[in-house]
C-alpha positions, -999 to +999 in steps of 0.1 A: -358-813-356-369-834-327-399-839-307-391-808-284-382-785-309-415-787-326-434-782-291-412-752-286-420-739-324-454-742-320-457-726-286-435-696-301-459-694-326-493-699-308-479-668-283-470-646-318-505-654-334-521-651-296-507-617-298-517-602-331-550-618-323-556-597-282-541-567-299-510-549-272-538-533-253-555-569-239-543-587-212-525-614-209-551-649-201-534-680-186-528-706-201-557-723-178-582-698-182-572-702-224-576-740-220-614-731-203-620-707-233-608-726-255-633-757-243-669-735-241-659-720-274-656-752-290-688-770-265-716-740-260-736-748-230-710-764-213-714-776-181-684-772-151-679-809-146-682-813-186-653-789-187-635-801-158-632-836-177-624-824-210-597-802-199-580-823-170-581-790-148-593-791-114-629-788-108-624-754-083-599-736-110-627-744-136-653-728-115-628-699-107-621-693-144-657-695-161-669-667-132-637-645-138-642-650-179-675-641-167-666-611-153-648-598-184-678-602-205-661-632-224-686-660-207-721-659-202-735-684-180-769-701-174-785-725-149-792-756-165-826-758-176-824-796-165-809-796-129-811-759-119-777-770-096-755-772-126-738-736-147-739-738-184-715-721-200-710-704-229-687-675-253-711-644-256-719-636-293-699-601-287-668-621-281-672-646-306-677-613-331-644-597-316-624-633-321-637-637-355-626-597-365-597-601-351-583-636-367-583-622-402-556-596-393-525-602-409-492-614-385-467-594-406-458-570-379-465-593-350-441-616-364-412-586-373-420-568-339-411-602-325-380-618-345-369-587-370-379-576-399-354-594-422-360-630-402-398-621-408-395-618-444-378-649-448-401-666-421-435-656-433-436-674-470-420-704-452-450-706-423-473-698-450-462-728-470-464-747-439-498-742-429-505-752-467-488-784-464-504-796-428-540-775-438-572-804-437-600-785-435-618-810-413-595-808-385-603-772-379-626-780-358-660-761-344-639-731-337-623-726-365-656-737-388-676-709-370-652-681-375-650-687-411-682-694-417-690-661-393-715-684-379-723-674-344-719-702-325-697-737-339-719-753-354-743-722-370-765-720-343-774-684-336 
């Protein structure tokens, strides 16, 4: 396996586990608008330009995507207490509850829906061993933390 291979693989897979975890009925998020989600989630009270230069995305698409996660009830945003010029923003406590719900569903018939019933069989025990293997607990980081510790933001403030 090269380089490629394992960035293809783990694409394949974040789509199947993105999947299980939206449910068919979601839509689909780009994968900029999932980069900005993905930022506040793990920095509450984030501010545009903070997100901006975390991400690499351009300030305008920033601005575009925390309004329109906004708008979908994902996203609250604040002025800044500080300089009243500057959005904070950050993953409303209904979505973090939804997100949390939703990642201890099983990927069985994600996974078979996607490559077949047999290969998922076969596949499952393998990615299970895998995630063993390459599991540190630490590097879960303040996403991951708050969903299994059900806080409900990263780092258990409520």
């Amino acid at each position: 396996m090269d380089a490629l291979d394992l960035i293809l693989l783990g694409r394949q897979l974040t789509r199947i586990g993105e999947h299980a975890l939206r449910g068919a009925s979601q839509p689909e998020m780009t994968n900029g608008r999932a980069l900005v989600l993905r930022d506040v989630f793990a920095n509450p009270d984030a501010s545009v330009s903070a997100i901006t230069a975390r991400t690499g995305l351009p300030q305008s698409y920033v601005s575009e995507s925390v309004a329109a996660l906004r708008d979908r009830g994902i996203l609250e945003t604040t002025p800044d207490p500080q300089d009243r010029r500057r959005t904070l923003a950050t993953v409303t406590t209904a979505h973090r509850r939804r997100v949390a719900k939703r990642a201890s569903i099983a990927v069985d018939m994600t996974l078979a829906k996607e490559i077949g019933d047999e290969r998922a069989q076969i596949t499952l025990p393998l990615l299970e061993r895998i995630a063993e293997l390459l599991s540190d607990e630490e590097e879960g980081g303040p996403i991951l933390t708050a969903l299994r510790t059900g806080d409900a933001q990263p780092g258990g403030v409520s």
